[in-house]
C-alpha positions as protocol buffer text, in pm:
chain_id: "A"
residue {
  index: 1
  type: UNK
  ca { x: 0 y: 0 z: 0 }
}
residue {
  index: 2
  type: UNK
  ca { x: 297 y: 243 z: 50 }
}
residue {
  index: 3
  type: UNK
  ca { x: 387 y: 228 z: -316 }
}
residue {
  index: 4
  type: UNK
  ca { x: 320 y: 532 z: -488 }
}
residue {
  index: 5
  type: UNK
  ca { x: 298 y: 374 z: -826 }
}
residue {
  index: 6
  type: UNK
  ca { x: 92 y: 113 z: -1070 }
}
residue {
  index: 7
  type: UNK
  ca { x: 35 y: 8 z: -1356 }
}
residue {
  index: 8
  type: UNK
  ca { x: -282 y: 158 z: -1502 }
}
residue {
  index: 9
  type: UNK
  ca { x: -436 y: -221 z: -1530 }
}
residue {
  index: 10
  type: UNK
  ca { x: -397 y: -208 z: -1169 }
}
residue {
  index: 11
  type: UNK
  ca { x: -569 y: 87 z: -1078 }
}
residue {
  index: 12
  type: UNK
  ca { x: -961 y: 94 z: -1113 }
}
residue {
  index: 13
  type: UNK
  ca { x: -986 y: 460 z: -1099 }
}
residue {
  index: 14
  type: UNK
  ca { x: -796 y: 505 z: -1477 }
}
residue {
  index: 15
  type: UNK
  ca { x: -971 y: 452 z: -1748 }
}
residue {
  index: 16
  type: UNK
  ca { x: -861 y: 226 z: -2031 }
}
residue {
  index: 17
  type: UNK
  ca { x: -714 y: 384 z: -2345 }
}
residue {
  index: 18
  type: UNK
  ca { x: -998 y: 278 z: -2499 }
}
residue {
  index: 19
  type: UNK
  ca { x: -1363 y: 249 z: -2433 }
}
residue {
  index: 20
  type: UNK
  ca { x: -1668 y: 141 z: -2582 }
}
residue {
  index: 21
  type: UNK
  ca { x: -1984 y: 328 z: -2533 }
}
residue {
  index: 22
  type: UNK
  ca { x: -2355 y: 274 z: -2697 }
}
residue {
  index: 23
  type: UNK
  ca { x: -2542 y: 563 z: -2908 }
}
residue {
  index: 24
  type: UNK
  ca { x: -2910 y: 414 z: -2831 }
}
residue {
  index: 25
  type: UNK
  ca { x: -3256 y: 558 z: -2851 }
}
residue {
  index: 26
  type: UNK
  ca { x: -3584 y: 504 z: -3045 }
}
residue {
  index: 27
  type: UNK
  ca { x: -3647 y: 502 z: -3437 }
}
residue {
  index: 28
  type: UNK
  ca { x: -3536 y: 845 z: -3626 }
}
residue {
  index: 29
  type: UNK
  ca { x: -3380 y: 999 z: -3302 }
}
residue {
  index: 30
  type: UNK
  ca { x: -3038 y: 1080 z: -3499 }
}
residue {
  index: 31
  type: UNK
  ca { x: -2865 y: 788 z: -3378 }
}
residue {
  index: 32
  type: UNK
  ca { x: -2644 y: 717 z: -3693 }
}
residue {
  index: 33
  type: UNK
  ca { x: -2622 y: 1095 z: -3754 }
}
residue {
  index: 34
  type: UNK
  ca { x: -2493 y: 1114 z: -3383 }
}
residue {
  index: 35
  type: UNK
  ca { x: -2255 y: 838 z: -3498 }
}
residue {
  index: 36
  type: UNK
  ca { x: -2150 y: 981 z: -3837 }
}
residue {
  index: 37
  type: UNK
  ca { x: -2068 y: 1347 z: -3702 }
}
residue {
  index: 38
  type: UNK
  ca { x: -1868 y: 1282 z: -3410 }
}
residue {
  index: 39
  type: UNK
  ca { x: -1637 y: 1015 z: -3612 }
}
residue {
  index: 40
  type: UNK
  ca { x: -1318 y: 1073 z: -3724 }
}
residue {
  index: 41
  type: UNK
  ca { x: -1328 y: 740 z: -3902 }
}
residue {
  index: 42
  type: UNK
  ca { x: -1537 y: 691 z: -4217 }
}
residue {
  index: 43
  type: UNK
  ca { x: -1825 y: 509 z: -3987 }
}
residue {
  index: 44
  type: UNK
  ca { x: -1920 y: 180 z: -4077 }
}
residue {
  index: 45
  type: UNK
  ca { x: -2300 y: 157 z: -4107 }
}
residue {
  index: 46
  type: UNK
  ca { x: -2571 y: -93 z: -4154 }
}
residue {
  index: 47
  type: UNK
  ca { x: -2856 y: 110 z: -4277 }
}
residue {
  index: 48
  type: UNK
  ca { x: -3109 y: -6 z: -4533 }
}
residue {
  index: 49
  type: UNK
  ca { x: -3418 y: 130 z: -4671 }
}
residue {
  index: 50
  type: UNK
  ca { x: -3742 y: 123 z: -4576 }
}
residue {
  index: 51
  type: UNK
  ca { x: -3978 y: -72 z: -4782 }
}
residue {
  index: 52
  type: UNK
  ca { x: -4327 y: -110 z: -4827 }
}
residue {
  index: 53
  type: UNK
  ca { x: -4285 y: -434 z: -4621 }
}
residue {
  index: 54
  type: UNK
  ca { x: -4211 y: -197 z: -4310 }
}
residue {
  index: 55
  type: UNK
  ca { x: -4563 y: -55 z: -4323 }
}
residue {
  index: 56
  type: UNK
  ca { x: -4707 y: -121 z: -4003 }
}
residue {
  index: 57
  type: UNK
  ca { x: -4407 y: -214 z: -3826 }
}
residue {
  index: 58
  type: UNK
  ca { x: -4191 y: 63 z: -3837 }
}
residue {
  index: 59
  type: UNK
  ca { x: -4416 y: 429 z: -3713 }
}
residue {
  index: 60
  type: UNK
  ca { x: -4299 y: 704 z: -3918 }
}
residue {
  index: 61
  type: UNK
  ca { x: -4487 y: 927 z: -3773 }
}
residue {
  index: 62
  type: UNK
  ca { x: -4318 y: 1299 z: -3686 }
}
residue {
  index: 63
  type: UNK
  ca { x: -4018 y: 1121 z: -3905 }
}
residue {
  index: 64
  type: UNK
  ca { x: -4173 y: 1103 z: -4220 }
}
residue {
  index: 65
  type: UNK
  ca { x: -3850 y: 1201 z: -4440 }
}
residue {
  index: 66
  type: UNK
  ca { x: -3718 y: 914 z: -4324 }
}
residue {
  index: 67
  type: UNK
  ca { x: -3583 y: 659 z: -4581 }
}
residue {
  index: 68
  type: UNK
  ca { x: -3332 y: 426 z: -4415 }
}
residue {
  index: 69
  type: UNK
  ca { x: -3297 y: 230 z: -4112 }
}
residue {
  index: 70
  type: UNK
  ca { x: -3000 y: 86 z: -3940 }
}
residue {
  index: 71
  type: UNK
  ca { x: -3076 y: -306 z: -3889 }
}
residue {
  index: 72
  type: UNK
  ca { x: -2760 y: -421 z: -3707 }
}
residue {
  index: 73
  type: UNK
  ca { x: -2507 y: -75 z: -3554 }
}
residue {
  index: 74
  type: UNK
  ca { x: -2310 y: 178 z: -3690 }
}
residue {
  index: 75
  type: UNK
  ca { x: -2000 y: 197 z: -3567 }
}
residue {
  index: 76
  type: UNK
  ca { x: -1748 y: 489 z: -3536 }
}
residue {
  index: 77
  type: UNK
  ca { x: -1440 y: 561 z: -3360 }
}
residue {
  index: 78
  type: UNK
  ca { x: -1314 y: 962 z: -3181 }
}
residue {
  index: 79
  type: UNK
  ca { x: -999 y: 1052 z: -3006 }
}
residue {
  index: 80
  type: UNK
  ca { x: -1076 y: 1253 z: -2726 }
}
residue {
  index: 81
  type: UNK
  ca { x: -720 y: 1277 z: -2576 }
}
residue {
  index: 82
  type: UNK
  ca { x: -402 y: 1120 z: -2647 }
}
residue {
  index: 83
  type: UNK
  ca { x: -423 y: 819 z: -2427 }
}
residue {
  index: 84
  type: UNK
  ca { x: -810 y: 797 z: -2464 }
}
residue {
  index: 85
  type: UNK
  ca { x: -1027 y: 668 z: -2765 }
}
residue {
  index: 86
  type: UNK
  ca { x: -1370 y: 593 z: -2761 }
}
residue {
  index: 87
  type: UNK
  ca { x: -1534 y: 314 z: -2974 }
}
residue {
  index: 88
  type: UNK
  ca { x: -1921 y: 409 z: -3060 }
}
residue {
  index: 89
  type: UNK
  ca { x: -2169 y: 147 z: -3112 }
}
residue {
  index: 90
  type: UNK
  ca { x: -2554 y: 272 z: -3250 }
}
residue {
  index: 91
  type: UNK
  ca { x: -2815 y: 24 z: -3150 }
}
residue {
  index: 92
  type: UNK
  ca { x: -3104 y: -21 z: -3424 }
}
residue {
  index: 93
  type: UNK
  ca { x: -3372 y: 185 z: -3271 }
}
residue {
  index: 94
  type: UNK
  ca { x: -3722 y: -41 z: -3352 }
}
residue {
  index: 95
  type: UNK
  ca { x: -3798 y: -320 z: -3102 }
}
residue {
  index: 96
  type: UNK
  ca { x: -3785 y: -603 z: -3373 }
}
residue {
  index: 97
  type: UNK
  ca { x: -3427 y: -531 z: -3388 }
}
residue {
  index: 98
  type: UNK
  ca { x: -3378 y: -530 z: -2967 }
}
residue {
  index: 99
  type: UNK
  ca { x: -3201 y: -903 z: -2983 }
}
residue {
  index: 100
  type: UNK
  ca { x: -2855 y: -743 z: -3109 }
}
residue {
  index: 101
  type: UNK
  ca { x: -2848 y: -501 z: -2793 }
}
residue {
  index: 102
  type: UNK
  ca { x: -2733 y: -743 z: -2547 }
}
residue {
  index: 103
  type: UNK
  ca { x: -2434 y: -853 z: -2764 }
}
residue {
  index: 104
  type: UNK
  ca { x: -2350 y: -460 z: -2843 }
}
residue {
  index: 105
  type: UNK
  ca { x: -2378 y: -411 z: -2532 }
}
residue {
  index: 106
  type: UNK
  ca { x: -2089 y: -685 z: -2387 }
}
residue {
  index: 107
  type: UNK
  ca { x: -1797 y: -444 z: -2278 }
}
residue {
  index: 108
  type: UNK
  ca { x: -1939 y: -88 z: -2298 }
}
residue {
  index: 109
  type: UNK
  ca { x: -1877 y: 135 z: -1994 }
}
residue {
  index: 110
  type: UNK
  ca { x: -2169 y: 341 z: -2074 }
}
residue {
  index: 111
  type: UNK
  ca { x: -2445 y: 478 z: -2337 }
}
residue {
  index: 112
  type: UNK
  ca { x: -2606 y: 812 z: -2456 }
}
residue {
  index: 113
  type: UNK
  ca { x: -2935 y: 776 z: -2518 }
}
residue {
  index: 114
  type: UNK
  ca { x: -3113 y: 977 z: -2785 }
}
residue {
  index: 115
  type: UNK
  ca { x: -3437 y: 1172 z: -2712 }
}
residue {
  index: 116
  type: UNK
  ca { x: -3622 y: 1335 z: -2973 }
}
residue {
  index: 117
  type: UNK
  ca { x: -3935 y: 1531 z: -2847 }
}
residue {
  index: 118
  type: UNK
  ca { x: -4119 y: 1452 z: -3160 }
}
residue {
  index: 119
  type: UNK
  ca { x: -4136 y: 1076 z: -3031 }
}
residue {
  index: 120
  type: UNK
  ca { x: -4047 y: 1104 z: -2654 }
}
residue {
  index: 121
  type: UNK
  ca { x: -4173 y: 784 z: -2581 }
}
residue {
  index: 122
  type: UNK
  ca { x: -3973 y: 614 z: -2781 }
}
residue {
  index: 123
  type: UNK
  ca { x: -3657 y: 605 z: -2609 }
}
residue {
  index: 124
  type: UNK
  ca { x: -3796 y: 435 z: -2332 }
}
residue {
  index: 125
  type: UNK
  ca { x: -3709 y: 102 z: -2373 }
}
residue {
  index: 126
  type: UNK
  ca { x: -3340 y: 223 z: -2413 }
}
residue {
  index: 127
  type: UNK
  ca { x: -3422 y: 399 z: -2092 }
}
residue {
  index: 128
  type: UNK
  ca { x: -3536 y: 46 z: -1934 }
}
residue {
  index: 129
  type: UNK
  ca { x: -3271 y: -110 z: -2056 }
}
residue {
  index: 130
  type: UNK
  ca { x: -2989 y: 67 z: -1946 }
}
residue {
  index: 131
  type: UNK
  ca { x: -3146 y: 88 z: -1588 }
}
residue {
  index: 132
  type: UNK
  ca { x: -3250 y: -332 z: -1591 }
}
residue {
  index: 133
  type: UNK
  ca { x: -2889 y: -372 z: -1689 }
}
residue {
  index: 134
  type: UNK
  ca { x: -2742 y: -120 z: -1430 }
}
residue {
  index: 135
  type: UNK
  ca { x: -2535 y: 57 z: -1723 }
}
residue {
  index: 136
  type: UNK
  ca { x: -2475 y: 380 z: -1620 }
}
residue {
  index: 137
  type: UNK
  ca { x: -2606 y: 638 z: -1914 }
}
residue {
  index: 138
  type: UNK
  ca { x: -2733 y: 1036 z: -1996 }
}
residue {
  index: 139
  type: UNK
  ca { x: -3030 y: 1147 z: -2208 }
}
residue {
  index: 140
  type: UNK
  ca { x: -2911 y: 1395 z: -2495 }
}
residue {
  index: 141
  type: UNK
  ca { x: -3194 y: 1555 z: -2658 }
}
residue {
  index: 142
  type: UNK
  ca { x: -3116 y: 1547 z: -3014 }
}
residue {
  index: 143
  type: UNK
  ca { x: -3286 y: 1966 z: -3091 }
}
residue {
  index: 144
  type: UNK
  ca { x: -3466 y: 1891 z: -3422 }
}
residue {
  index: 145
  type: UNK
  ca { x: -3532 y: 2203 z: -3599 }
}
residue {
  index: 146
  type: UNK
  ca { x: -3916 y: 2257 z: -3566 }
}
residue {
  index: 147
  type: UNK
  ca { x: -3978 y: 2013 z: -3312 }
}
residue {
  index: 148
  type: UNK
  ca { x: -4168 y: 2075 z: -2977 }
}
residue {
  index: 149
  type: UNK
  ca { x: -3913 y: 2257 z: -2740 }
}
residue {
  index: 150
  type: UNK
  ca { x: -3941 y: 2165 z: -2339 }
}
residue {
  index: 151
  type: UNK
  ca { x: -3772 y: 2298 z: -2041 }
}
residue {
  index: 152
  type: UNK
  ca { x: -3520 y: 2015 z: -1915 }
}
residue {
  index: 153
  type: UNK
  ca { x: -3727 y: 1901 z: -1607 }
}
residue {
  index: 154
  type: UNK
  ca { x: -4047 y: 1865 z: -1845 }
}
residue {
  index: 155
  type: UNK
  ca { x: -3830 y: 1598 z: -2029 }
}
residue {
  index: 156
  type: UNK
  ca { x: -3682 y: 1459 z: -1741 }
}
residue {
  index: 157
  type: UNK
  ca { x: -4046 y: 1412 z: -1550 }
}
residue {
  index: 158
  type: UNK
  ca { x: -4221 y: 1258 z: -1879 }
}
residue {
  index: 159
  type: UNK
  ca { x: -3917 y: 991 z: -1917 }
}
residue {
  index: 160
  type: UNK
  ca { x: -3939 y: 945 z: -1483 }
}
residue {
  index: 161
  type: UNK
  ca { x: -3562 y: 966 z: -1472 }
}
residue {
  index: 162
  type: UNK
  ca { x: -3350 y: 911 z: -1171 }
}
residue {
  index: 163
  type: UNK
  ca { x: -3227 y: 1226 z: -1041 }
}
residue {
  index: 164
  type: UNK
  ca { x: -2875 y: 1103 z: -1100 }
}
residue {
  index: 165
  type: UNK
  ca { x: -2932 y: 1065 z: -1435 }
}
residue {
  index: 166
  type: UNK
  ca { x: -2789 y: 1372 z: -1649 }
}
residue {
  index: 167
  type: UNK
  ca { x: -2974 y: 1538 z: -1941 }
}
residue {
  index: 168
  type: UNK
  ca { x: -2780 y: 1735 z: -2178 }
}
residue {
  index: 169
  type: UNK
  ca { x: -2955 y: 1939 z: -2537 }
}
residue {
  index: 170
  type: UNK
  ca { x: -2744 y: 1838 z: -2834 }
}
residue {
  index: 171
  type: UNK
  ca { x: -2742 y: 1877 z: -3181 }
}
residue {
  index: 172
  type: UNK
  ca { x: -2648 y: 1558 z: -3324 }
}
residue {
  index: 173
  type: UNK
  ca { x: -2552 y: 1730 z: -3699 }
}
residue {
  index: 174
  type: UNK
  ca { x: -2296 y: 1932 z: -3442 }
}
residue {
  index: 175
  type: UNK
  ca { x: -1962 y: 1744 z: -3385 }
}
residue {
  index: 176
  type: UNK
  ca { x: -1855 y: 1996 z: -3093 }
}
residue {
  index: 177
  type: UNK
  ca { x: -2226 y: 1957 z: -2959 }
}
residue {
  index: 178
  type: UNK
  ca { x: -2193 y: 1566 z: -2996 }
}
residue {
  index: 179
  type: UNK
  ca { x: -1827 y: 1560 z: -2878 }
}
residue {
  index: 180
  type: UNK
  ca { x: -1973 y: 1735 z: -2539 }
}
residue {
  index: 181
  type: UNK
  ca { x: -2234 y: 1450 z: -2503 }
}
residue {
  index: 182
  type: UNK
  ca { x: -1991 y: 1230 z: -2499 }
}
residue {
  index: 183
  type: UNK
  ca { x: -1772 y: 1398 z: -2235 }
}
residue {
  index: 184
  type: UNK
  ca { x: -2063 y: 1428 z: -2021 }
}
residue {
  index: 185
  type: UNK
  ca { x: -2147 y: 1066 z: -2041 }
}
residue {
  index: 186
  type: UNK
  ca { x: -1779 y: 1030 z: -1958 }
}
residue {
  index: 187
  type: UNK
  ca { x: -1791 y: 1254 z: -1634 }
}
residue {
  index: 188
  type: UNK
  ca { x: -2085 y: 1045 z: -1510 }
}
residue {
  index: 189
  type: UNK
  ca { x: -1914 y: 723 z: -1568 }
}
residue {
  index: 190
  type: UNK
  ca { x: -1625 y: 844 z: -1371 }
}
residue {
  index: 191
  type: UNK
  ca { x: -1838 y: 1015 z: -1072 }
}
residue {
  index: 192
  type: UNK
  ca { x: -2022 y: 655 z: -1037 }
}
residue {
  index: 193
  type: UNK
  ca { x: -1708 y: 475 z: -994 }
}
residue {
  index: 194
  type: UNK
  ca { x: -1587 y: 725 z: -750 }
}
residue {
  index: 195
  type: UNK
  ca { x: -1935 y: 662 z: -516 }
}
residue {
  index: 196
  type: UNK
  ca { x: -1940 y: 245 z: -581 }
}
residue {
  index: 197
  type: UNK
  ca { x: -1695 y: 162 z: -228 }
}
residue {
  index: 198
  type: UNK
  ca { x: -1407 y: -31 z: -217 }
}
residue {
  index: 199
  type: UNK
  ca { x: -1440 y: -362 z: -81 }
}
C-alpha cells in the first residue's frame, strides 16, 4: 500500500485507453447521424431502406423524411485525448431489432441515449434497458429544428428519470455539440465509480 505507483491495469480509478460506449434511442432519433458526425473514421453503417414491407411495423410518424434504417449498428471511432479513444456502437432503434443489444452491449462502460421530443416515448425502452442492466447512461436531446421545445425538467419528469441521471440538449448534426455529449457521459461514468466503495 505504501507504493506510490501502478500500472494503469492495476488501478480501477484510470480509465482504459480505450472504451466502448452505446449511441441508443428510439427510431429516427439521430442515432447514426450522432454516430457519423462525431467520427473521425469513415463510420461503418448498416442502414437499409425502408420498404413497403415496413408498413405497419416501423411508425414514421413525426419522421416522415425518413428513408433508411439501421438493422444491425453503426460503428465509429473519436480521439478525445491522447491516451483515450472511444469506440461508438448505434443500437437499431425499432424493437424487432432489440435481440442485437445485449451482444453490443458486452464491454461498454456506458451509453447516450437519444431523445427526440417529436417521439419522446420512444426512447424508453433504451431507458429500461440501461437501468434493468445497471449501465450507467445520460439522455441527450437530439434539438430537431421545428420540433416541440421543453424545459429540461419537463423531459426529465415525462421519461421518470433518476435524479442522477444527467440530461444534456445536443445537436447531433454538431460534432462539438456531440463531442460534449460524450464527455458528459464520460464525467458520469467516472463520478459513479468514485461513489461504488471499495471492498
Amino acid at each position: 500500500m505504501g507504493s506510490t505507483h501502478s500500472e494503469p491495469a492495476d488501478d480501477p480509478g484510470l480509465l482504459p485507453a480505450t472504451v466502448k460506449i452505446l449511441i441508443a434511442g428510439g427510431f429516427g432519433a439521430g442515432k447514426t447521424t450522432f454516430v457519423g458526425t462525431v467520427s473521425e473514421i469513415e463510420p461503418l453503417t448498416t442502414e437499409e431502406r425502408l420498404t413497403e414491407v415496413s408498413i405497419g411495423i416501423d411508425d414514421t410518424s413525426g419522421v416522415d423524411a425518413k428513408t433508411t434504417t439501421t438493422v444491425a449498428m453503426d460503428f465509429g471511432r473519436i480521439t478525445i485525448t491522447t491516451s483515450l479513444v472511444l469506440y461508438l456502437f448505434g443500437t437499431p432503434g425499432q424493437d424487432r431489432f432489440s435481440y442485437l443489444w445485449d451482444e453490443l452491449a458486452l464491454g461498454a462502460i456506458g451509453a447516450v441515449v437519444l431523445a427526440d421530443t417529436r417521439r419522446l416515448a420512444d426512447c424508453f425502452p433504451s431507458v429500461d434497458y440501461f437501468e434493468r442492466h445497471r449501465t450507467p447512461f445520460i439522455v441527450a436531446v437530439n434539438c430537431f429544428d421545428g420540433a416541440p421545445v421543453y424545459e429540461a425538467d419537463e423531459v426529465r419528469m415525462a421519461l421518470d428519470l433518476d435524479p442522477g441521471v444527467p440530461l444534456v440538449l445536443c445537436d447531433a448534426r454538431n460534432r462539438k455539440s456531440a463531442k460534449r455529449v460524450l464527455i458528459s457521459l464520460l464525467e458520469h461514468v467516472m463520478a459513479m465509480e468514485e461513489r461504488v466503495p471499495v471492498g
